[in-house]
PQR file of N, CA, C, O and H, with PARSE charges and radii, in Angstrom:
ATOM      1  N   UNK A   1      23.355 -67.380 -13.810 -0.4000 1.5000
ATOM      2  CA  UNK A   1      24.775 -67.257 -14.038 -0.0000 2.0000
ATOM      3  C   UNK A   1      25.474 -68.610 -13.912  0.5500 1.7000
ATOM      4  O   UNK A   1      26.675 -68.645 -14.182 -0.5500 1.4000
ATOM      5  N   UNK A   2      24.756 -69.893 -13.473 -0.4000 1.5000
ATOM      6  CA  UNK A   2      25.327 -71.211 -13.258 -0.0000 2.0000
ATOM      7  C   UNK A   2      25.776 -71.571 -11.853  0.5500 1.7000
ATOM      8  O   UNK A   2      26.216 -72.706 -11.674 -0.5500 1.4000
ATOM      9  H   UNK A   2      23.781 -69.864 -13.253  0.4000 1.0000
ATOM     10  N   UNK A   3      25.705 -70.655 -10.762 -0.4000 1.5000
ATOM     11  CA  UNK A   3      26.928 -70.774  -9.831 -0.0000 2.0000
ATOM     12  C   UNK A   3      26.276 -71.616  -9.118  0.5500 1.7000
ATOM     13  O   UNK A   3      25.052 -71.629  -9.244 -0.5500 1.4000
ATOM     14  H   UNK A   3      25.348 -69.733 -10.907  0.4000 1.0000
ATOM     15  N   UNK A   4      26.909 -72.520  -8.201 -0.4000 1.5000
ATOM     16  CA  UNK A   4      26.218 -73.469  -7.441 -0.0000 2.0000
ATOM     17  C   UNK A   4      26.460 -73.352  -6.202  0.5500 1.7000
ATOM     18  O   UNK A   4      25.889 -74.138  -5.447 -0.5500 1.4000
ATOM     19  H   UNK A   4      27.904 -72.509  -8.099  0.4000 1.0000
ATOM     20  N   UNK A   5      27.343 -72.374  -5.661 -0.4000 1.5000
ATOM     21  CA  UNK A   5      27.558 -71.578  -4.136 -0.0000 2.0000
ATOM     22  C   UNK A   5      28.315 -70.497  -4.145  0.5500 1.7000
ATOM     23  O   UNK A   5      29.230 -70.157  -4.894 -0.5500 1.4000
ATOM     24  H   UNK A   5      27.807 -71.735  -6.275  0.4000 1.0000
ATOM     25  N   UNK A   6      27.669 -69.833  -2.926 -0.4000 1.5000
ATOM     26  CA  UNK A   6      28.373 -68.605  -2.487 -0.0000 2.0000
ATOM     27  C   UNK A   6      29.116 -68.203  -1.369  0.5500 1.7000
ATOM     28  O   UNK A   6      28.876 -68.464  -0.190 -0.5500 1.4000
ATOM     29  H   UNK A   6      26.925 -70.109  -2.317  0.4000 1.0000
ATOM     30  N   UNK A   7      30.158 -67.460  -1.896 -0.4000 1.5000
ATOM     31  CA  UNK A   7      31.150 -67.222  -0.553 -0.0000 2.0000
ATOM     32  C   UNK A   7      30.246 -66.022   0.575  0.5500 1.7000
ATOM     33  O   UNK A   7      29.837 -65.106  -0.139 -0.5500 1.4000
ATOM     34  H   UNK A   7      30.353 -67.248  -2.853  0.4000 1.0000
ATOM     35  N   UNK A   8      29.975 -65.865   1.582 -0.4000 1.5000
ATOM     36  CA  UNK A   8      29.350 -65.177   2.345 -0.0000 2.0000
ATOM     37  C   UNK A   8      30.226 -64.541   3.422  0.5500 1.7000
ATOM     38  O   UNK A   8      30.761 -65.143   4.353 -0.5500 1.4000
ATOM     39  H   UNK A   8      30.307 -66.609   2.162  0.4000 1.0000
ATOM     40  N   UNK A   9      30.312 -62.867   3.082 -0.4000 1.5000
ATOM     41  CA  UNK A   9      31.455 -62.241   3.767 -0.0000 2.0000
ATOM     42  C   UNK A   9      30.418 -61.283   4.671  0.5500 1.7000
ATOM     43  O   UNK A   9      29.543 -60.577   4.170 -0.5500 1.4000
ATOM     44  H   UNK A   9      29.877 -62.379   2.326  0.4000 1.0000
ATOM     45  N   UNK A  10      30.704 -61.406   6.147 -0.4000 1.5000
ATOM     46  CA  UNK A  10      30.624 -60.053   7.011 -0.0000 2.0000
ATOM     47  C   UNK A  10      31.216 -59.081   7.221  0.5500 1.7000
ATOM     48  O   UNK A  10      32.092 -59.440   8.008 -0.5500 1.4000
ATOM     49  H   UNK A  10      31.415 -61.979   6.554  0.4000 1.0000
ATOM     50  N   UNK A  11      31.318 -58.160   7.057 -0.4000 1.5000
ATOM     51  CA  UNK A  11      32.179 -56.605   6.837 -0.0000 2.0000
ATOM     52  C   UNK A  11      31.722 -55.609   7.814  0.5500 1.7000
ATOM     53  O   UNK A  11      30.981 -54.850   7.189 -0.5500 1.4000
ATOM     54  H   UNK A  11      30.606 -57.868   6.417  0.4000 1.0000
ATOM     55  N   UNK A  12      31.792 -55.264   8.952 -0.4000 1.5000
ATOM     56  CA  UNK A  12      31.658 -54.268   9.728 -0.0000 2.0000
ATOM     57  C   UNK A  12      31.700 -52.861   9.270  0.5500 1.7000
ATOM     58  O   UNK A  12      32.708 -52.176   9.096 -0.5500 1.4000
ATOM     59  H   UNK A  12      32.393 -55.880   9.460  0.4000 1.0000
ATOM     60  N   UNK A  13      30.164 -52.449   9.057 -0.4000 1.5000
ATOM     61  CA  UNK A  13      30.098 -51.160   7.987 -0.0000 2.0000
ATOM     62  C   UNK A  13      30.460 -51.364   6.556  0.5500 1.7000
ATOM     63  O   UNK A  13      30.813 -50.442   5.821 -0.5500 1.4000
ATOM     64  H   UNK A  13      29.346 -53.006   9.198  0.4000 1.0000
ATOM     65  N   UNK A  14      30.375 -52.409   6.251 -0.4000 1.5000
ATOM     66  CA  UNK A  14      30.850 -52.197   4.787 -0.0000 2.0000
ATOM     67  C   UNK A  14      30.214 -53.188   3.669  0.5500 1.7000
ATOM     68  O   UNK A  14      30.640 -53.371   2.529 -0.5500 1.4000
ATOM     69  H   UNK A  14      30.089 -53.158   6.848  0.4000 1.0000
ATOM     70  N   UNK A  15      28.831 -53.911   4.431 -0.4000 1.5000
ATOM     71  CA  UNK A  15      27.894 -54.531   3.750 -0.0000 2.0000
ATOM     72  C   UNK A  15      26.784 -54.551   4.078  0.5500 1.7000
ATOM     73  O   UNK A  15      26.431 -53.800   4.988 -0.5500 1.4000
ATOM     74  H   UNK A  15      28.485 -53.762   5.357  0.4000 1.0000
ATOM     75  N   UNK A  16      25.725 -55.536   3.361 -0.4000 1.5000
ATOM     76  CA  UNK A  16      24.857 -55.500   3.769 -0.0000 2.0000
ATOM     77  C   UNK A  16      24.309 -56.565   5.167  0.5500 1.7000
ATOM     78  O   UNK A  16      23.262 -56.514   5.813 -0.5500 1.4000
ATOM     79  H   UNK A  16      26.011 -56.145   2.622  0.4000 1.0000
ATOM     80  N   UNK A  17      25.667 -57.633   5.301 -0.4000 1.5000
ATOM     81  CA  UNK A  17      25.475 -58.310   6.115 -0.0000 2.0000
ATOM     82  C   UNK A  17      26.778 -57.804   7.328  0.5500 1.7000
ATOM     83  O   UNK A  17      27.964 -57.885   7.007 -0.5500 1.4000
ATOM     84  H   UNK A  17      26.517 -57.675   4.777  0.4000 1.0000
ATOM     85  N   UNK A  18      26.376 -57.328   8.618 -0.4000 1.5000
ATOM     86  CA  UNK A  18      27.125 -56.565   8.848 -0.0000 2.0000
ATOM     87  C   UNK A  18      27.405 -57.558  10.614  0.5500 1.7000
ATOM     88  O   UNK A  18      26.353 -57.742  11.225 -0.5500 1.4000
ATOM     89  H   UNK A  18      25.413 -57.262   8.879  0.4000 1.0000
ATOM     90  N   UNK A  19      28.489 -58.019  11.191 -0.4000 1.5000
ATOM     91  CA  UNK A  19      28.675 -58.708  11.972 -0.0000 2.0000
ATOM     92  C   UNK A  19      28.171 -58.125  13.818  0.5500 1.7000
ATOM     93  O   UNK A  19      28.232 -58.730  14.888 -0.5500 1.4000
ATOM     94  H   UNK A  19      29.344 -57.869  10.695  0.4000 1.0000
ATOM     95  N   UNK A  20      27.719 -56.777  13.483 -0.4000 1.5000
ATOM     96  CA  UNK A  20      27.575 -56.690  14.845 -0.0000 2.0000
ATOM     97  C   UNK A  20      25.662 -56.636  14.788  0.5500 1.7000
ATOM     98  O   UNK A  20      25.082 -56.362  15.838 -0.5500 1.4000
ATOM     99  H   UNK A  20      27.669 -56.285  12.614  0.4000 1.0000
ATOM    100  N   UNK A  21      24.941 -56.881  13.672 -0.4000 1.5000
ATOM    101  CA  UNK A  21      24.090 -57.201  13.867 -0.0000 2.0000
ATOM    102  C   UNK A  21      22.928 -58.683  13.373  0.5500 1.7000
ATOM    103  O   UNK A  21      21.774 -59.096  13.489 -0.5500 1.4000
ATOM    104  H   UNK A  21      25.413 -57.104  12.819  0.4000 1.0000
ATOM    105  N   UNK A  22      24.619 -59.090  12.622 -0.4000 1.5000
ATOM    106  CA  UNK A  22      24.142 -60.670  12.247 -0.0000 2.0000
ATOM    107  C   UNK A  22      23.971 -61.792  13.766  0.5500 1.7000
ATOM    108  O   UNK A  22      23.316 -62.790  14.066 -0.5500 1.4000
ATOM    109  H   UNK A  22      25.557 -58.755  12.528  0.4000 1.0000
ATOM    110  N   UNK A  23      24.868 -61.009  14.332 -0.4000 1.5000
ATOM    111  CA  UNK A  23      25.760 -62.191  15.409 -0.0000 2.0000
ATOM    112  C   UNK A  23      24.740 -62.681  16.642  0.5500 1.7000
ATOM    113  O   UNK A  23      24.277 -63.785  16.927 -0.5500 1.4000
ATOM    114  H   UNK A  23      25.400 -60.198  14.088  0.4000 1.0000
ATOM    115  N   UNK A  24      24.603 -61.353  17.242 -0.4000 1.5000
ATOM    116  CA  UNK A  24      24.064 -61.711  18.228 -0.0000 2.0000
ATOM    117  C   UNK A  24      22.603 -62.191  18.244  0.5500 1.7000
ATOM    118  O   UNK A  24      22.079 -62.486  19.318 -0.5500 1.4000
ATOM    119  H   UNK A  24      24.980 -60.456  17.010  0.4000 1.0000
ATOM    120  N   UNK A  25      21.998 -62.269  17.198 -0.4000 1.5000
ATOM    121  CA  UNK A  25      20.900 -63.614  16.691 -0.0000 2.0000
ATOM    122  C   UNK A  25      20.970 -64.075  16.027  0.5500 1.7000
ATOM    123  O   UNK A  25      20.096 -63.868  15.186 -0.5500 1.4000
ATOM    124  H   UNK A  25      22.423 -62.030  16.325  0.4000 1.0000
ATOM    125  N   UNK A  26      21.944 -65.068  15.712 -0.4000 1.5000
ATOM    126  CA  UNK A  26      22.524 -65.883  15.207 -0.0000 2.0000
ATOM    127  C   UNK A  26      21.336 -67.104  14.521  0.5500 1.7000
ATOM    128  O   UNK A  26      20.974 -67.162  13.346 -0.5500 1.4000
ATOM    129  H   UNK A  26      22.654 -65.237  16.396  0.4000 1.0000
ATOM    130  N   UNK A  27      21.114 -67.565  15.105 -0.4000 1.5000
ATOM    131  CA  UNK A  27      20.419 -68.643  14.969 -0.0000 2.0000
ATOM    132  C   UNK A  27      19.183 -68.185  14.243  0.5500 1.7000
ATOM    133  O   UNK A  27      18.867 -68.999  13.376 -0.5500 1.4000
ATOM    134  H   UNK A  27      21.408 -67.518  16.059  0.4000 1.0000
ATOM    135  N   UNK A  28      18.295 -67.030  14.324 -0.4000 1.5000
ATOM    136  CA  UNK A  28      17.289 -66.359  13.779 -0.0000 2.0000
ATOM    137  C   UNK A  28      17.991 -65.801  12.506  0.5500 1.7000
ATOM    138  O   UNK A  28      17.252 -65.782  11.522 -0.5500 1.4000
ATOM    139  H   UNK A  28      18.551 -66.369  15.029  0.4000 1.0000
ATOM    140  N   UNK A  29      19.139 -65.385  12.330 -0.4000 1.5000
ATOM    141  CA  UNK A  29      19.700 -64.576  11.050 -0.0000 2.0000
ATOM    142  C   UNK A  29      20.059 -65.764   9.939  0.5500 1.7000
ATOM    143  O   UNK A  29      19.636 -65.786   8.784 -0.5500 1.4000
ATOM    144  H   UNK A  29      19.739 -65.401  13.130  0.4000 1.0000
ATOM    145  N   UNK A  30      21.112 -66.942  10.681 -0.4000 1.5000
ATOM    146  CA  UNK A  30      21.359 -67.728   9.951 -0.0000 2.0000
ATOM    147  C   UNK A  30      20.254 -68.729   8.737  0.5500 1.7000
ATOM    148  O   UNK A  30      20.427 -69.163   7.598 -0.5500 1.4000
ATOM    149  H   UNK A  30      21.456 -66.923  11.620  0.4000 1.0000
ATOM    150  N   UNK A  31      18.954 -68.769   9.867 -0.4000 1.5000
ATOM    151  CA  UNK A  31      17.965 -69.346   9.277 -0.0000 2.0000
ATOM    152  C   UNK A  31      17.302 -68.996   7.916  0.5500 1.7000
ATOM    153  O   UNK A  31      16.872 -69.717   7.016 -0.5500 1.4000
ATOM    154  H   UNK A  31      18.813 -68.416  10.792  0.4000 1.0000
ATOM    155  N   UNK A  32      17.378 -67.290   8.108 -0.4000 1.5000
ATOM    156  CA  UNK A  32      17.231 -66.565   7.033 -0.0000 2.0000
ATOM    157  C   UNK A  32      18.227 -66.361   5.914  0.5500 1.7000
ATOM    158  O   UNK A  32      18.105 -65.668   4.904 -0.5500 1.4000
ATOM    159  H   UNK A  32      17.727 -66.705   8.840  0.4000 1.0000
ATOM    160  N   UNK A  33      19.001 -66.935   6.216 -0.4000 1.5000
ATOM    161  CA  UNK A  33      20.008 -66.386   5.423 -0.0000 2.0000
ATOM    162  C   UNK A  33      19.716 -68.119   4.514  0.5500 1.7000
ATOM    163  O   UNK A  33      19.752 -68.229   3.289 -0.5500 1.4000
ATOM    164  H   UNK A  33      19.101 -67.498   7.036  0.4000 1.0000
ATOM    165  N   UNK A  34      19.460 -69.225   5.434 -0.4000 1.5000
ATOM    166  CA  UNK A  34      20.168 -70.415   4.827 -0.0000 2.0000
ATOM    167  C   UNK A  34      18.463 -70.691   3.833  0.5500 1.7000
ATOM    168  O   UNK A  34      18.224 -71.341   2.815 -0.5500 1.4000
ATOM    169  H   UNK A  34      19.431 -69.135   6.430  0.4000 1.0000
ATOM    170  N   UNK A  35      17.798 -70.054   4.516 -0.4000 1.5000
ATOM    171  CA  UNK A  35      16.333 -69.568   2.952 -0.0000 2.0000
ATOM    172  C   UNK A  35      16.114 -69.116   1.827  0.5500 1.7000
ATOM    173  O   UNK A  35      15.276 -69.428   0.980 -0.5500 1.4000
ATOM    174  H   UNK A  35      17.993 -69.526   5.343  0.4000 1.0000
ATOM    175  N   UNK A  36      17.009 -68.257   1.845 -0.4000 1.5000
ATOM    176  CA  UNK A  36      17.334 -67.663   1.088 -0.0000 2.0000
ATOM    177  C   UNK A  36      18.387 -67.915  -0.297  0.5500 1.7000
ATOM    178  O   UNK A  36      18.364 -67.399  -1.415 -0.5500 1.4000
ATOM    179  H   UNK A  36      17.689 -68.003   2.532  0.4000 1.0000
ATOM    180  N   UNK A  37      19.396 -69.046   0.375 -0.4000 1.5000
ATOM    181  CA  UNK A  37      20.009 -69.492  -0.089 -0.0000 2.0000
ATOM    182  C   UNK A  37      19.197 -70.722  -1.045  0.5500 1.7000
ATOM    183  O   UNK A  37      19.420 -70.810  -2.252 -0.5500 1.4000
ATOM    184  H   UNK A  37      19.415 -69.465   1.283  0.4000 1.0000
ATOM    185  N   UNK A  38      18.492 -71.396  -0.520 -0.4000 1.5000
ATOM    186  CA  UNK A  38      17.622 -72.614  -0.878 -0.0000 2.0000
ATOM    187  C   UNK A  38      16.717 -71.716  -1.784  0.5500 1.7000
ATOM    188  O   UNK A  38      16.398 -72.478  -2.697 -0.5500 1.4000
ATOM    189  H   UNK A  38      18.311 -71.324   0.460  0.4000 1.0000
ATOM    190  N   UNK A  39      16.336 -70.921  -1.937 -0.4000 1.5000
ATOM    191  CA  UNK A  39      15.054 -70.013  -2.417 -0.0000 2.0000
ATOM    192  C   UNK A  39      15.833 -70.075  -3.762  0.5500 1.7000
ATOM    193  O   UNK A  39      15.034 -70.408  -4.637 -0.5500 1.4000
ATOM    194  H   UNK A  39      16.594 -70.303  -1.195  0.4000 1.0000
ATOM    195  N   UNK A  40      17.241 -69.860  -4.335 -0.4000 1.5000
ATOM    196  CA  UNK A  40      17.946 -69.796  -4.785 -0.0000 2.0000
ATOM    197  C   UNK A  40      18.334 -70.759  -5.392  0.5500 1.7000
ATOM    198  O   UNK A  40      18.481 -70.713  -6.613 -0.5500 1.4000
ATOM    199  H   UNK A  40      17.890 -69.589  -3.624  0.4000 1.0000
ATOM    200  N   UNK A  41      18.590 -71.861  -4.668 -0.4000 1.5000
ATOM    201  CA  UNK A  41      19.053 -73.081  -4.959 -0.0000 2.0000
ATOM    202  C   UNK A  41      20.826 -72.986  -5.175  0.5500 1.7000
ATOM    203  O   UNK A  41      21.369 -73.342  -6.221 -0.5500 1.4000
ATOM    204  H   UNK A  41      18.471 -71.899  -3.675  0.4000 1.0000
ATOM    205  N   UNK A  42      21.387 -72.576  -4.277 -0.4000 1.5000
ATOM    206  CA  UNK A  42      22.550 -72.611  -3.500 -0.0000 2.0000
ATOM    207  C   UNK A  42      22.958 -72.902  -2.383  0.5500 1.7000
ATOM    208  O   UNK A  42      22.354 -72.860  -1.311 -0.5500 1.4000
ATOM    209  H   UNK A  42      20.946 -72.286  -3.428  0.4000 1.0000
ATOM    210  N   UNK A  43      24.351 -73.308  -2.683 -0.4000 1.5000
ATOM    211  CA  UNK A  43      24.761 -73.483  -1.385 -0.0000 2.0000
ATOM    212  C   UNK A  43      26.331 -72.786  -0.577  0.5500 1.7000
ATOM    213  O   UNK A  43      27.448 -72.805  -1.093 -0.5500 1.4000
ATOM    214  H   UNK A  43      24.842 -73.342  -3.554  0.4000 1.0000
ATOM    215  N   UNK A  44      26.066 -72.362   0.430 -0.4000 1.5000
ATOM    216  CA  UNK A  44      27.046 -71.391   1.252 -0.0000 2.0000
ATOM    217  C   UNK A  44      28.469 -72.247   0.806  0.5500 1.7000
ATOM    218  O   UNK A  44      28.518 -73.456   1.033 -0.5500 1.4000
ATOM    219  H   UNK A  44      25.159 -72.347   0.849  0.4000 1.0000
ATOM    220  N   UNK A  45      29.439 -71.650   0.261 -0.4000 1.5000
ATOM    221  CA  UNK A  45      30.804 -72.278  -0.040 -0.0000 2.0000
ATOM    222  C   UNK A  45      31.800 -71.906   0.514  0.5500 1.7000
ATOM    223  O   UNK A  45      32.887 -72.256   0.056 -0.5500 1.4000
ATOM    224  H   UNK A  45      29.399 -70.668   0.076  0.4000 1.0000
ATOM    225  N   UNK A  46      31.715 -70.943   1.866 -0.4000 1.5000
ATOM    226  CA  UNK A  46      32.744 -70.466   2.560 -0.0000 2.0000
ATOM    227  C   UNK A  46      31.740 -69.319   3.112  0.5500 1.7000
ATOM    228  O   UNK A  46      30.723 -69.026   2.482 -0.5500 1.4000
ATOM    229  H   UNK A  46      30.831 -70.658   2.238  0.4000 1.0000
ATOM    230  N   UNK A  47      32.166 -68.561   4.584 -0.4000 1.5000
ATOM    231  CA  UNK A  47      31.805 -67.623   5.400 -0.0000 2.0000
ATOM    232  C   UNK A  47      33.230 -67.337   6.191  0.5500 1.7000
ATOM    233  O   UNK A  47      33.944 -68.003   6.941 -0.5500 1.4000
ATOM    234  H   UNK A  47      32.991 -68.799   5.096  0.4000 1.0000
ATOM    235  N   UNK A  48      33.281 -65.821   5.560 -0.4000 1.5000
ATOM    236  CA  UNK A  48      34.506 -64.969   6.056 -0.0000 2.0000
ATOM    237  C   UNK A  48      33.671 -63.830   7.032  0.5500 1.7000
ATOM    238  O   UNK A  48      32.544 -63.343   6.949 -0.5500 1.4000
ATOM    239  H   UNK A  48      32.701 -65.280   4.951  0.4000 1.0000
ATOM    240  N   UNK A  49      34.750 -63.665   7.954 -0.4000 1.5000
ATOM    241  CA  UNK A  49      34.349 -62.009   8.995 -0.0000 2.0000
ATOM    242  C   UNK A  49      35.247 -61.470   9.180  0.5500 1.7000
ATOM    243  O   UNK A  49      36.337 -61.943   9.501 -0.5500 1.4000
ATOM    244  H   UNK A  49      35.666 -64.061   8.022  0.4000 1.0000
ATOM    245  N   UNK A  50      34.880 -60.039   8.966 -0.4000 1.5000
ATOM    246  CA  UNK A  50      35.865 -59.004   9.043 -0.0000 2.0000
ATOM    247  C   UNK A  50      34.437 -58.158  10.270  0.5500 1.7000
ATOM    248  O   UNK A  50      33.435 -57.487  10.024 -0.5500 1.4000
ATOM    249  H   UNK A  50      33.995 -59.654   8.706  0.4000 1.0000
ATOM    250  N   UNK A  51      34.896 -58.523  11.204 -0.4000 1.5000
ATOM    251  CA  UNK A  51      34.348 -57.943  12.917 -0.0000 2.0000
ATOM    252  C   UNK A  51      34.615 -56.102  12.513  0.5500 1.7000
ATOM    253  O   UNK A  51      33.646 -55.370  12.310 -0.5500 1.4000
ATOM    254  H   UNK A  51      35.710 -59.069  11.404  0.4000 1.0000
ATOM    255  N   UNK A  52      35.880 -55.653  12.460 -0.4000 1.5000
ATOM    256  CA  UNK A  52      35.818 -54.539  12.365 -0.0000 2.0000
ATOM    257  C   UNK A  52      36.437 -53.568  11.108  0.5500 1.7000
ATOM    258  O   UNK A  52      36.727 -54.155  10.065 -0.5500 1.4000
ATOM    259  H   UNK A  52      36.667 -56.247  12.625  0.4000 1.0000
ATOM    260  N   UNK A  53      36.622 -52.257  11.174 -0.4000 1.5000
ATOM    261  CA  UNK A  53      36.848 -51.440  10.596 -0.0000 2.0000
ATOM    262  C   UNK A  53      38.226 -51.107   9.966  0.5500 1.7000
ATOM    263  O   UNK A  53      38.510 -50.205   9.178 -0.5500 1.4000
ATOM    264  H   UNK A  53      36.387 -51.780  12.020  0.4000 1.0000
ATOM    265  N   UNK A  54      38.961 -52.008  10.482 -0.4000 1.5000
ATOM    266  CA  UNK A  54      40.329 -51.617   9.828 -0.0000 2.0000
ATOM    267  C   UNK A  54      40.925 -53.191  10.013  0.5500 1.7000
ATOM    268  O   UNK A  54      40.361 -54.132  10.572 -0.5500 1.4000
ATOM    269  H   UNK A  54      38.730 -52.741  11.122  0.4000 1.0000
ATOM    270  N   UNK A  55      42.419 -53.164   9.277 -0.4000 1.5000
ATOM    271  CA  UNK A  55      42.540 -54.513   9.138 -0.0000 2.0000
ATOM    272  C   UNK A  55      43.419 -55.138  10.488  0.5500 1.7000
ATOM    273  O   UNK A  55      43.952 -56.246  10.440 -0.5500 1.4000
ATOM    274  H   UNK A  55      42.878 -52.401   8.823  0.4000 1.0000
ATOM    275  N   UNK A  56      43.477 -54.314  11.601 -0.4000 1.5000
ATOM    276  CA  UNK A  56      43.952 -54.632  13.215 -0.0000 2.0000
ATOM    277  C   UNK A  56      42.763 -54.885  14.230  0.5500 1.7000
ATOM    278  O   UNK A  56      42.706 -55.902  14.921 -0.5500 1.4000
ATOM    279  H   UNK A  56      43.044 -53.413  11.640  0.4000 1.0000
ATOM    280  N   UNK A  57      41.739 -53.788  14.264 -0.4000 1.5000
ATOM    281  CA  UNK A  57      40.933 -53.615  15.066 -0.0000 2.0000
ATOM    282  C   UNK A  57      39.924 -55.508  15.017  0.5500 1.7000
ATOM    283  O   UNK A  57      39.072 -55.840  14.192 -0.5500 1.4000
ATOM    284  H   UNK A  57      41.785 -52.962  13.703  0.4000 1.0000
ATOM    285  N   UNK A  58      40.244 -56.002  15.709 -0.4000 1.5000
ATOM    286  CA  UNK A  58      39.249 -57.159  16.154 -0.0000 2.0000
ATOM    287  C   UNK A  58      39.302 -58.459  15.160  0.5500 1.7000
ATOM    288  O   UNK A  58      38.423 -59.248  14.813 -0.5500 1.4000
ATOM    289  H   UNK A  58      40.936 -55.732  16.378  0.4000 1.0000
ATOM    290  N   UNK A  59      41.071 -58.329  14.758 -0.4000 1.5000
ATOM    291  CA  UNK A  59      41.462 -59.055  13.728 -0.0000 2.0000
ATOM    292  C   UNK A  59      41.491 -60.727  14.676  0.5500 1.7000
ATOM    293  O   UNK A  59      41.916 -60.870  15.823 -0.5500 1.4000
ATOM    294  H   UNK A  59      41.785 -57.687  15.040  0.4000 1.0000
ATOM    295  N   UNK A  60      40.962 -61.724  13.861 -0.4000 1.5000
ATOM    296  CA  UNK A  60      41.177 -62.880  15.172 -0.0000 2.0000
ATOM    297  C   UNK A  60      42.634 -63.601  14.875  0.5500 1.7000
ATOM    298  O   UNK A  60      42.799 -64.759  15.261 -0.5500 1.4000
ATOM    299  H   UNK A  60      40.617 -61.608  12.930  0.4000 1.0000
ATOM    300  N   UNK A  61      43.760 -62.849  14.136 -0.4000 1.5000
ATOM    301  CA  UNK A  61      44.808 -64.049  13.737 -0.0000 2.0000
ATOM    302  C   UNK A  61      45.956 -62.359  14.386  0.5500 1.7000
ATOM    303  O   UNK A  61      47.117 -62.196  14.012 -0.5500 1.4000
ATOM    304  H   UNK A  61      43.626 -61.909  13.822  0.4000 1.0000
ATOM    305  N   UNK A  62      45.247 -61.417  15.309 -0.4000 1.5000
ATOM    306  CA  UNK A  62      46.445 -60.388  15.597 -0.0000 2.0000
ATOM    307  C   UNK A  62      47.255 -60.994  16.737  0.5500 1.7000
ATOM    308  O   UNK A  62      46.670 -61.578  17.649 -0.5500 1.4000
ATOM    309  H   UNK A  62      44.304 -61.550  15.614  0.4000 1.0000
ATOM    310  N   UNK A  63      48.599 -60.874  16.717 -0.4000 1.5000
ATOM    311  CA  UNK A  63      49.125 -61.497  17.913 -0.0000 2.0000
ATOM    312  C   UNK A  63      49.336 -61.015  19.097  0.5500 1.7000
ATOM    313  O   UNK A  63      50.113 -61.526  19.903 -0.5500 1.4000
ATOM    314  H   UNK A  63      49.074 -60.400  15.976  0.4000 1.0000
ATOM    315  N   UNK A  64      48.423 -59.627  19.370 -0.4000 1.5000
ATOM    316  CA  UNK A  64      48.485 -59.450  20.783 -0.0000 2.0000
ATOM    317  C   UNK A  64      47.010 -59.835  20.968  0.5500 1.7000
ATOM    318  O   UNK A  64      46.078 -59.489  20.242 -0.5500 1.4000
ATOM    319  H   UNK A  64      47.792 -59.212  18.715  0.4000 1.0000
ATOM    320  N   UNK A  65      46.937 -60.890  22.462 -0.4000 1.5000
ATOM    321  CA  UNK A  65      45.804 -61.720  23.036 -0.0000 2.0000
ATOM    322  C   UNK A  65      44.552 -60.488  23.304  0.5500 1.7000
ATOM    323  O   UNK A  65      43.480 -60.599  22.710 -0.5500 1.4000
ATOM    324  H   UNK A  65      47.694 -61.171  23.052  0.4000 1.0000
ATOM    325  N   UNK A  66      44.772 -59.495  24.113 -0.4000 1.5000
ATOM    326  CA  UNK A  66      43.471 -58.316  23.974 -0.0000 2.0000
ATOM    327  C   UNK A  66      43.110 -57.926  22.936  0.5500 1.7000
ATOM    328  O   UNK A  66      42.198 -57.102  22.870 -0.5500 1.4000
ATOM    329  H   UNK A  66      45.643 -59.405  24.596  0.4000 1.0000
TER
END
């Protein structure tokens, strides 16, 4: 298709890369992920997270601190 990177979104339930089980092996997931990418011959052009299920729940820009 030509593209020379990809935007890489985490979606809580709502992909295949899903943040509550990318995260906490991080370093083991990322590796795979950045293989995959090379396997490809791309490169990551942005990484968005959406932590949870609705657009409040575990939002990091909500303005109450809890």
């Amino acid at each position: 298709m030509g593209f020379d990177g990809v935007d890489i979104g985490l979606f809580e339930k709502r992909g295949h890369l899903q943040p509550s089980s990318e995260l906490p092996a991080l370093k083991r997931t990322a590796a795979r992920l950045r293989r995959k990418l090379r396997e490809r011959g791309l490169a990551c052009a942005d990484v968005f997270l959406i932590p949870g299920t609705n657009f409040e729940q575990l939002a990091p820009n909500h303005p109450t601190p809890a």
